[in-house]
C-alpha positions as CSV (number, residue, x, y, z in Angstrom):
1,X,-22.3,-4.2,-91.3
2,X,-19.6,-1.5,-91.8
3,X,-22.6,1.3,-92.1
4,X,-24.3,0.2,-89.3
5,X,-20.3,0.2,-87.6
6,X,-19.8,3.6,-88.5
7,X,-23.5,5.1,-87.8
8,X,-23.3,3.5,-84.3
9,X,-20.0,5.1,-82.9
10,X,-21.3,7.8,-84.4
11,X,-24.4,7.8,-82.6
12,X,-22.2,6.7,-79.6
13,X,-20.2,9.8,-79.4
14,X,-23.5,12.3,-79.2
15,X,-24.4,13.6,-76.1
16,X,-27.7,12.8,-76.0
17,X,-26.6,8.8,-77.2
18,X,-28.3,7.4,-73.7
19,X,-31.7,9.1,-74.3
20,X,-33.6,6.0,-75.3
21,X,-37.3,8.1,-75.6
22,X,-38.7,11.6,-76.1
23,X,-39.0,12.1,-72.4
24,X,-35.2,11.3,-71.8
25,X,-34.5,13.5,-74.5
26,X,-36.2,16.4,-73.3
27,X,-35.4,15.7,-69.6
28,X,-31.3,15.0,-70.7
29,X,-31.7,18.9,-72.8
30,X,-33.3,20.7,-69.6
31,X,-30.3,19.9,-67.6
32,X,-27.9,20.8,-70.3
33,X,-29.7,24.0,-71.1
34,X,-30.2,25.1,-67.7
35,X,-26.3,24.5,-66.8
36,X,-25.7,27.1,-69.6
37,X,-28.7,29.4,-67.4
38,X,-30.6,29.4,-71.1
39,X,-34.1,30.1,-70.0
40,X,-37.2,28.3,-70.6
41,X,-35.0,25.7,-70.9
42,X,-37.8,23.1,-71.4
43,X,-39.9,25.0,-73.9
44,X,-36.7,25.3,-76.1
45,X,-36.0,21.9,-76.0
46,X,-40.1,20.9,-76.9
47,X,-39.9,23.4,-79.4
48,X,-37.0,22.1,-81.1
49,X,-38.0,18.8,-80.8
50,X,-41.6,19.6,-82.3
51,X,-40.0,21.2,-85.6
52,X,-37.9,17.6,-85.7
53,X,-40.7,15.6,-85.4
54,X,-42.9,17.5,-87.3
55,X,-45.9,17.5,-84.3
56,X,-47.4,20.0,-81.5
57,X,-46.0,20.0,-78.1
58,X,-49.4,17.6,-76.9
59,X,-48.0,15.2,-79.3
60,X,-44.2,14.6,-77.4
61,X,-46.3,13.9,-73.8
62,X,-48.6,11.7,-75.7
63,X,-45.6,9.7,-77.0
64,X,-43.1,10.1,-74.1
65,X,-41.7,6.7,-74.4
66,X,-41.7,7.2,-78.3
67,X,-37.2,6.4,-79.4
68,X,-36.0,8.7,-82.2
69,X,-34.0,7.5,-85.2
70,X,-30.9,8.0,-86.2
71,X,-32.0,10.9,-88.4
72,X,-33.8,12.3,-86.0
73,X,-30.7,12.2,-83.1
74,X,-28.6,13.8,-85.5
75,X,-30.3,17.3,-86.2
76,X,-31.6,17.2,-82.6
77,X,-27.7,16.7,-81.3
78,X,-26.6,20.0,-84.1
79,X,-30.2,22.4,-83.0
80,X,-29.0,21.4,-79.6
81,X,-25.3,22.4,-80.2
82,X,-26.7,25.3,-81.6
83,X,-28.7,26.3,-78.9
84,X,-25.8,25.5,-76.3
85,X,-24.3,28.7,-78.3
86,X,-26.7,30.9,-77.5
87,X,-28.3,31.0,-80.7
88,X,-32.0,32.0,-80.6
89,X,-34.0,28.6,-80.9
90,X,-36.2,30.7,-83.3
91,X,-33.4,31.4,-85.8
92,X,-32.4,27.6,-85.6
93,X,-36.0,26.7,-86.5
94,X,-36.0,29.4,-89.2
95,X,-39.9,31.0,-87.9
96,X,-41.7,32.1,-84.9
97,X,-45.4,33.1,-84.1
98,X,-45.9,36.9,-83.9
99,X,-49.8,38.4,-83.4
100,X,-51.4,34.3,-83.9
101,X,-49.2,34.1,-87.5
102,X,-46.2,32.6,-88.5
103,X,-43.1,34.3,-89.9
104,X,-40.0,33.0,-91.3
105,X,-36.8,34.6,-89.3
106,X,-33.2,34.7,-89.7
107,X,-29.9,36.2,-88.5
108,X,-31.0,39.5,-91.1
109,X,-33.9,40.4,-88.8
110,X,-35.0,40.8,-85.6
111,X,-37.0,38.4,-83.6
112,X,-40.5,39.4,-82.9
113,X,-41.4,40.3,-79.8
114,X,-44.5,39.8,-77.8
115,X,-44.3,43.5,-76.8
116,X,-44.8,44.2,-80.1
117,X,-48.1,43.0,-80.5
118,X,-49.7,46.1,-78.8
119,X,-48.5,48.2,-81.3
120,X,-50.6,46.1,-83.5
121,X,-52.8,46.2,-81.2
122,X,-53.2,49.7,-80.5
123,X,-52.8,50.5,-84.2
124,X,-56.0,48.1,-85.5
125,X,-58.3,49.2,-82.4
126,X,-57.9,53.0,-83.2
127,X,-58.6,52.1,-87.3
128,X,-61.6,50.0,-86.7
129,X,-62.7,53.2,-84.2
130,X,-61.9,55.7,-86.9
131,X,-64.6,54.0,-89.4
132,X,-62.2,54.4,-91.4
133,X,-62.9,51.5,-94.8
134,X,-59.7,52.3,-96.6
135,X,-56.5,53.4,-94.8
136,X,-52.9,53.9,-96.0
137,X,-49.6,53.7,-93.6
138,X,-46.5,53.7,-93.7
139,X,-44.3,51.8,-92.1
140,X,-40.4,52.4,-90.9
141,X,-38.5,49.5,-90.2
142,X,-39.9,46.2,-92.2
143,X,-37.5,43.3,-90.7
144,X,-39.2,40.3,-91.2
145,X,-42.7,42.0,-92.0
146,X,-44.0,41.3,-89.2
147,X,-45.8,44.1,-88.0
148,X,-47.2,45.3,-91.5
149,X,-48.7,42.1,-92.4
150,X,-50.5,41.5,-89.2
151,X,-52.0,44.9,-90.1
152,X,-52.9,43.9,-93.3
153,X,-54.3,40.1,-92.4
154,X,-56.3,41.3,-89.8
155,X,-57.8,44.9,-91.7
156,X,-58.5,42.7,-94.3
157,X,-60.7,40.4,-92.3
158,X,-62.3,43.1,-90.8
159,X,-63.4,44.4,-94.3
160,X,-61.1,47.2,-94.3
161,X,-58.3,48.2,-97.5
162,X,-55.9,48.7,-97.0
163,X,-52.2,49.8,-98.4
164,X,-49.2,49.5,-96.8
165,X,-45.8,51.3,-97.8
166,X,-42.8,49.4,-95.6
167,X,-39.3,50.8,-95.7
168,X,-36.0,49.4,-94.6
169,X,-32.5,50.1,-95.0
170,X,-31.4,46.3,-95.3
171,X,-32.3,44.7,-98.1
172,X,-31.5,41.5,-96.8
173,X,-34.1,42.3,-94.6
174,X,-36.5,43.1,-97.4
175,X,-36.1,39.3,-98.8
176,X,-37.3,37.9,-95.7
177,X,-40.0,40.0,-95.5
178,X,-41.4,39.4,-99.2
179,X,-41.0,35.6,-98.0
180,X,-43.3,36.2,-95.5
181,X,-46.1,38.1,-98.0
182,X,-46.1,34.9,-99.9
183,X,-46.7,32.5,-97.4
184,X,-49.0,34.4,-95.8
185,X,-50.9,34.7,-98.6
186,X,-50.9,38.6,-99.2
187,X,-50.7,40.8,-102.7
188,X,-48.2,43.0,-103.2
189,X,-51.1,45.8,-104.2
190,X,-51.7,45.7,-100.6
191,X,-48.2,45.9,-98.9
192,X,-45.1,46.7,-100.3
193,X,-41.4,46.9,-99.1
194,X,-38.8,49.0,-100.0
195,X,-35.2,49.3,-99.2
196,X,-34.5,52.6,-98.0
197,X,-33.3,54.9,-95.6
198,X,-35.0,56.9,-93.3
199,X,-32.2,59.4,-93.1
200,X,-32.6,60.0,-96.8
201,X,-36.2,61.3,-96.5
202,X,-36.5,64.9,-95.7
203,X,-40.7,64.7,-96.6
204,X,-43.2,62.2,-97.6
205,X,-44.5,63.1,-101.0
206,X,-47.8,61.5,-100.0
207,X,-50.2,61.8,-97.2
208,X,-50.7,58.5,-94.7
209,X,-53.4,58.2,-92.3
210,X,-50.7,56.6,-90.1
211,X,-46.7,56.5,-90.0
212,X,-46.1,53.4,-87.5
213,X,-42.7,52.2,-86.5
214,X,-40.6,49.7,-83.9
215,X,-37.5,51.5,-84.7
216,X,-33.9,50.8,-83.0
217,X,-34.2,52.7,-79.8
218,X,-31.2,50.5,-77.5
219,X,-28.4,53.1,-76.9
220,X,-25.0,52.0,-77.2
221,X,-24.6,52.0,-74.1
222,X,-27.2,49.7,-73.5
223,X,-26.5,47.4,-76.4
224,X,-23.1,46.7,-75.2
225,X,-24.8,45.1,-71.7
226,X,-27.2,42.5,-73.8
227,X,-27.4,39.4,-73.3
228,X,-25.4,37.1,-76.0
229,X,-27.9,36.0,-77.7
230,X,-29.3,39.0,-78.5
231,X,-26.0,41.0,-78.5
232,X,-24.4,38.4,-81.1
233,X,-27.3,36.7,-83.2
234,X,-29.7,39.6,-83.7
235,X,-28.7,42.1,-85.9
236,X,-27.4,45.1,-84.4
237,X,-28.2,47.7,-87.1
238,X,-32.2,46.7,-85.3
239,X,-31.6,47.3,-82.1
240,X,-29.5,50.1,-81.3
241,X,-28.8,53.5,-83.3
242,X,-25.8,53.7,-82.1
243,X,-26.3,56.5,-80.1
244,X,-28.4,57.6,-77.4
245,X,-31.5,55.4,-78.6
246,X,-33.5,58.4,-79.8
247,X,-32.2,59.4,-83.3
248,X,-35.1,57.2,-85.4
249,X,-37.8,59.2,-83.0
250,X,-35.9,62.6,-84.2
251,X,-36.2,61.8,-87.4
252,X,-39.7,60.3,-87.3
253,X,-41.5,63.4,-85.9
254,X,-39.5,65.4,-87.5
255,X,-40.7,63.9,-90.7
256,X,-44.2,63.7,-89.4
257,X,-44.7,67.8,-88.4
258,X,-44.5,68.5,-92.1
259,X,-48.3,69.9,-92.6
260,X,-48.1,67.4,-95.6
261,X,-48.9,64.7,-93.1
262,X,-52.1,64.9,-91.3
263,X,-52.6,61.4,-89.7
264,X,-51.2,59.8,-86.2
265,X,-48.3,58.2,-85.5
266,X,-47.6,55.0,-83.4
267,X,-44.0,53.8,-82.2
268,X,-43.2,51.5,-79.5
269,X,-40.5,52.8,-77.5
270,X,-38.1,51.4,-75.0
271,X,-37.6,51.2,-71.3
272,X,-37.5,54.9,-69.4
273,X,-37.6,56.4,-72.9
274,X,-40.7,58.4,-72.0
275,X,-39.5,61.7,-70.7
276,X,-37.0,61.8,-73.5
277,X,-39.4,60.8,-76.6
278,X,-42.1,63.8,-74.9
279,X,-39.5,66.2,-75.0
280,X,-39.3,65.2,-78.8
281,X,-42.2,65.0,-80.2
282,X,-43.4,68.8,-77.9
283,X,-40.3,70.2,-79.9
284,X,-41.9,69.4,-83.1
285,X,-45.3,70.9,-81.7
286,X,-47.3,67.9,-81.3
287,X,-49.3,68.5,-78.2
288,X,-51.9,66.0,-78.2
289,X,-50.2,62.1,-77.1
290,X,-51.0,59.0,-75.1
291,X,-48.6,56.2,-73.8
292,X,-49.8,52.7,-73.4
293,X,-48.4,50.3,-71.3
294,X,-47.2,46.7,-71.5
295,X,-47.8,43.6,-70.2
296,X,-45.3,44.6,-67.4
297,X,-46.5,47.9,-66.6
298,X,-43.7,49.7,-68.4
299,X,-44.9,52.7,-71.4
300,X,-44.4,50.5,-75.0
301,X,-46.1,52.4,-77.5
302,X,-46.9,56.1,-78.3
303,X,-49.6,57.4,-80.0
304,X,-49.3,60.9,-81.7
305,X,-52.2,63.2,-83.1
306,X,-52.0,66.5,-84.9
């Protein structure tokens, strides 16, 4: 009697202590998210309280009048909390879907963005056009892994080896992204990180047919107008260079005009960067360039030939 005493004024002093089903639950969270102007307030809540329940989002409207337990109240109440904070509901469920896979993420990386994926994109279309049956990039900027072992899943399938050299100057970030080989079921023969920084490399003592990076390209400037949770969950040494957003691209064509290197190069970039990256990569005698757009019309991703 005294557990069940303590459990229910426990229970009692929980927000959410008057959500008797899933449907209450979720419909309870949407008001509370959206008071804090958190948005897609309702696919945060669903997504949270998938991971809980261990189902897809079908399964909550199939079982809408489905009660919780007291387990169950509990970490919903503190990824709720959480959430309330501002913390990104894809570091409180510890993964997120980037390119159709799943990655583990934490505080040490950044979150994959959709954007993203037509780097990826425009990357594996211009391999598979190439003919090309064994290719070797490299890769600056690992974070979680993301982008190097979509490559590498998707190459594979298409027949296609390939090796991939990843470098990053965190090495928490490194961890994370030799996580996400495992799970995901790739060799180390085939992708490899390192920690390492791009500043210390004056020359790559190997030819690549492709350098590809999403390096940090927010200005200070910028940075300091995030949003919170980017500003305060993400890590910052990923999103901005502290400067004017175009130091990594300096760097990375500076590295790639060594004659050394005779491949292509493919960065995202950010908002109204274009001008700017142009005027970079013409001073390092690269003539010969497309942008490519995203899914809002705005240039993304560069590709570089020599």
């Amino acid at each position: 009697m005294i557990i069940f005493w303590i459990l229910k004024r426990l229970t009692d002093n929980m927000p959410m202590a008057n959500a008797k089903n899933i449907q209450e639950f979720i419909n309870l969270s949407v008001n509370l998210l959206e008071d804090k102007k958190i948005s897609d307030a309702r696919l945060n809540a669903e997504l949270m309280l998938c991971n809980i329940l261990n189902c897809k989002r079908l399964d909550l409207y199939l079982n809408f009048e489905k009660p919780l337990n007291y387990e169950e109240i509990q970490k919903y109440e503190m990824f709720l909390q959480r959430r309330l904070k501002y913390e990104p509901v894809q570091y409180i469920l510890g993964k997120t879907e980037f390119y159709g896979i799943e990655f583990l993420v934490n505080n040490k990386v950044l979150i994959p963005r959709q954007e993203t994926e037509i780097l990826v994109e425009k990357l594996i279309e211009d391999i598979k056009s190439s003919g090309l049956k064994k290719v070797k990039l490299f890769e600056i900027g690992t974070g979680s892994g993301c982008i190097s072992i979509a490559l590498a899943k998707n190459l594979i399938a298409g027949n296609i080896e390939v090796e991939i050299f990843s470098i990053d100057i965190s090495g928490d970030a490194i961890e994370v992204a030799n996580e996400n080989l495992k799970i995901n079921g790739l060799e180390s023969s085939n992708l490899r990180f390192y920690e390492k920084d791009l500043f210390e490399i004056q020359k790559l003592n190997k030819d690549f047919d492709y350098i590809i990076s999403n390096p940090p390209y927010i200005s200070r400037k910028e940075f300091d107008k995030l949003e919170v949770e980017v500003k305060d969950y993400e890590p910052e040494i990923s999103l901005t260079d502290n400067a004017d957003g175009l130091k990594y691209y300096e760097k990375i064509f500076q590295i790639a005009s060594d004659n050394l290197f005779t491949g292509k190069v493919f960065c995202e970039i950010g908002f109204g960067q274009r001008e700017s990256i142009e005027k970079i990569i013409k001073k390092n005698n690269f003539t010969n360039y497309t942008f490519y757009n995203d899914y809002n019309n705005i240039h993304r991703v560069i590709e570089v030939r020599k």
